[in-house]
C-alpha positions in Angstrom: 296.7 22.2 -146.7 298.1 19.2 -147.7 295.7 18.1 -150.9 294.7 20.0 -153.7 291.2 19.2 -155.0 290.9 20.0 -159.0 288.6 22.2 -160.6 289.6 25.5 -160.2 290.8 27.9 -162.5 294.6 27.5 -160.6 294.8 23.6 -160.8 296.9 23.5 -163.5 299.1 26.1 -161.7 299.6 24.1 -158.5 300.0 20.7 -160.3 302.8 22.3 -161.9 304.2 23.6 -158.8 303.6 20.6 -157.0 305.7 18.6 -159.4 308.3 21.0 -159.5 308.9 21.3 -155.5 308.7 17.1 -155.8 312.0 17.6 -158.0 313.8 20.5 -155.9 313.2 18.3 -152.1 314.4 15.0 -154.0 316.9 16.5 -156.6 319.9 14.4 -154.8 318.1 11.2 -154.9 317.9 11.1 -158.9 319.6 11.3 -162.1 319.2 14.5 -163.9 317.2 13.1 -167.1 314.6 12.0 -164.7 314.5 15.7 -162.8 314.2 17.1 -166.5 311.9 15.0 -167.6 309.1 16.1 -165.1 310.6 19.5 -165.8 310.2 20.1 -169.6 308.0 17.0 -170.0 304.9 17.3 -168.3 301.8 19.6 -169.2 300.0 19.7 -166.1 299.1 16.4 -165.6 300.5 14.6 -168.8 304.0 13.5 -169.6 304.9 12.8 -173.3 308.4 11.8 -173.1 310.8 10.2 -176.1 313.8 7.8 -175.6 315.7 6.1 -177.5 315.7 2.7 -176.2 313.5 0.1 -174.5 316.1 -0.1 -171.7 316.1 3.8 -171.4 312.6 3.3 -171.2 312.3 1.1 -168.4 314.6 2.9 -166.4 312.6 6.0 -167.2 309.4 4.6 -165.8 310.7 2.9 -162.9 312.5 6.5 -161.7 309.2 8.6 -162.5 307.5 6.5 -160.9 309.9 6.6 -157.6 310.7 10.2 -157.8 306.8 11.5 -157.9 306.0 8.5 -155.0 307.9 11.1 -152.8 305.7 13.8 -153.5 302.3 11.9 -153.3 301.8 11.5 -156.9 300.9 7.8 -158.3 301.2 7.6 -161.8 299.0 6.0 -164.4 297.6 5.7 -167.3 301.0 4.7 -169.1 301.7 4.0 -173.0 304.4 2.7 -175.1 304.9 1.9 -178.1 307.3 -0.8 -176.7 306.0 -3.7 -175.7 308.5 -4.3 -173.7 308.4 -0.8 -171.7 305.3 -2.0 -170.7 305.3 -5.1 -169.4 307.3 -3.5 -166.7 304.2 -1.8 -165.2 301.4 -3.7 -163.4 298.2 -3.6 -166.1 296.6 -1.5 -163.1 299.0 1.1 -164.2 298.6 1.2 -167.6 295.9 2.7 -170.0 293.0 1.3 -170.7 293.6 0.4 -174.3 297.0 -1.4 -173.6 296.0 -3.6 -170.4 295.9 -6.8 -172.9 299.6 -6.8 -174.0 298.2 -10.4 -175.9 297.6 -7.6 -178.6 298.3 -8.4 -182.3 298.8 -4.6 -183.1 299.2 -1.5 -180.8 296.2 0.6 -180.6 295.6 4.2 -181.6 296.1 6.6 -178.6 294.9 10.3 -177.6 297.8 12.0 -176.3 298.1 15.9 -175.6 295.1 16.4 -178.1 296.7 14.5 -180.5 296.4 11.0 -182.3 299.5 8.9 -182.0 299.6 5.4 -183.4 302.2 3.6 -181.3 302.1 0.8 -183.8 303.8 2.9 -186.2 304.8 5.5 -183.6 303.5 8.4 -185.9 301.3 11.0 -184.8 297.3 11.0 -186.6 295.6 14.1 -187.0 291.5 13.4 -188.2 290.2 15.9 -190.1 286.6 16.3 -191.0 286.0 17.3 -194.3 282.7 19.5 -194.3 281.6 22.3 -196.7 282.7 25.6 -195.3 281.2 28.8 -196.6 283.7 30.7 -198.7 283.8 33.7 -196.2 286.1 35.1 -193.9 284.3 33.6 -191.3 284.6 30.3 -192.8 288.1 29.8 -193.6 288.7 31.1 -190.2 286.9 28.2 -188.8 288.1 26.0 -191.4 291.8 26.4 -190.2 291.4 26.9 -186.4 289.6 23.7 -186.3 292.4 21.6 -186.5 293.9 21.3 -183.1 297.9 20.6 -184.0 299.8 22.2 -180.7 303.7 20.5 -181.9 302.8 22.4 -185.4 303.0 19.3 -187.8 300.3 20.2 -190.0 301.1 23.4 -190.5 302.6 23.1 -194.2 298.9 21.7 -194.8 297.5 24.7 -193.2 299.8 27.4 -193.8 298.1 28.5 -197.4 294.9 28.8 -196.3 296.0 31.5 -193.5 298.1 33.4 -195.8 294.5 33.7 -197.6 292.7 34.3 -195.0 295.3 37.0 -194.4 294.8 38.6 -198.1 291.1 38.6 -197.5 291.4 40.6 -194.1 294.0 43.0 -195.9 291.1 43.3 -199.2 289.1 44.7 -196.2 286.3 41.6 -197.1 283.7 41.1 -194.4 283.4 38.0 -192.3 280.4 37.6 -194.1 281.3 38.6 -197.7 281.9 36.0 -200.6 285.6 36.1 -201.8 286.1 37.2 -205.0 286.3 35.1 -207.8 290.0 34.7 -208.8 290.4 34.0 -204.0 287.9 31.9 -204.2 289.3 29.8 -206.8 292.4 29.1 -204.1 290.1 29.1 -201.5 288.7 25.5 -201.7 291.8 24.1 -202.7 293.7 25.9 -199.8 291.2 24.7 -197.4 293.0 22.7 -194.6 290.2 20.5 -194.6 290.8 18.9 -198.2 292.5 15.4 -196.6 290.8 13.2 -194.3 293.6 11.9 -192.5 297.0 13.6 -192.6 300.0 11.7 -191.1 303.4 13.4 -191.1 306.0 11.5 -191.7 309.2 11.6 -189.0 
């Protein structure tokens, strides 16, 4: 078999494979940043990689790109928030949102579930403040519904799951009201109490 067609349950699983055996057949042919960067820098498909400078950056593109050529792998879809890294690439190549590099200000991109704004090159996270009942079932929801993988937020979220701890260890239901002196901590503790939360680097 010589093509892979995605959708089942083991696609990630062979893209990662795929991309690994691309490194190990053409491991003499590059540096070693490049090998590791498709080895500790790629979730499945995705590659979220950091350098230090534009001319690291360019030299990083044009090796990915050569390296996974060999193994039949094109790839696209690229952002920076350099300019310069991308005027490198053919617009074909890039995303979607940075094909105009005419652009007075980078735009906001989804990467890895994430918000980064490569203007600023700081990562976004948009939370949606909503009233959530005062249960155990409701601060549950409240603080799994922020999707933060890299851990970020976490000081932001980290009181209201020490709560939600105290209520499981009252023994409260995942109905039950808290009692008055948690529930007092409960809606300030909510991770839900800023709109948009923007660690700082």
């Amino acid at each position: 078999m010589l093509v892979h067609l995605f959708g089942a349950t083991s696609s990630p699983s062979c893209a990662g494979y795929a991309l690994r055996k691309t490194v190990d057949d053409n491991s003499e042919a590059f540096d070693n940043d490049v090998k590791q960067t498709v080895l500790d820098n790629f979730y499945v498909d995705d590659c979220l990689k950091s350098v230090p400078t534009v001319e690291e950056g360019k030299r990083l593109v044009d090796q990915l790109c050569k390296l996974l050529k060999k193994g039949g792998f094109r790839l696209t879809k690229w952002v920076s928030n350099s300019k310069e890294v991308l005027s490198v690439l053919p617009s074909s190549e890039r995303a979607a949102s940075v094909m105009d590099l005419d652009l007075d200000h980078l735009p906001i991109e989804r990467t890895l579930g994430v918000w980064w704004d490569m203007e600023t090159d700081t990562f976004r996270f948009k939370v949606y403040q909503r009233d959530v009942p005062l249960t155990r079932r409701g601060l549950l929801s409240a603080t799994s519904s922020l999707y933060d993988p890299l851990g970020f937020v976490s000081p932001f979220v980290v009181r209201a799951k020490i709560l939600l701890q105290d209520i499981c260890a009252a023994g409260n239901g995942w109905t039950n009201q808290f009692k008055k002196r948690l529930s007092d901590v409960g809606r300030n503790g909510q991770p839900n109490s800023h709109a948009d939360i923007s660690p700082g680097r």
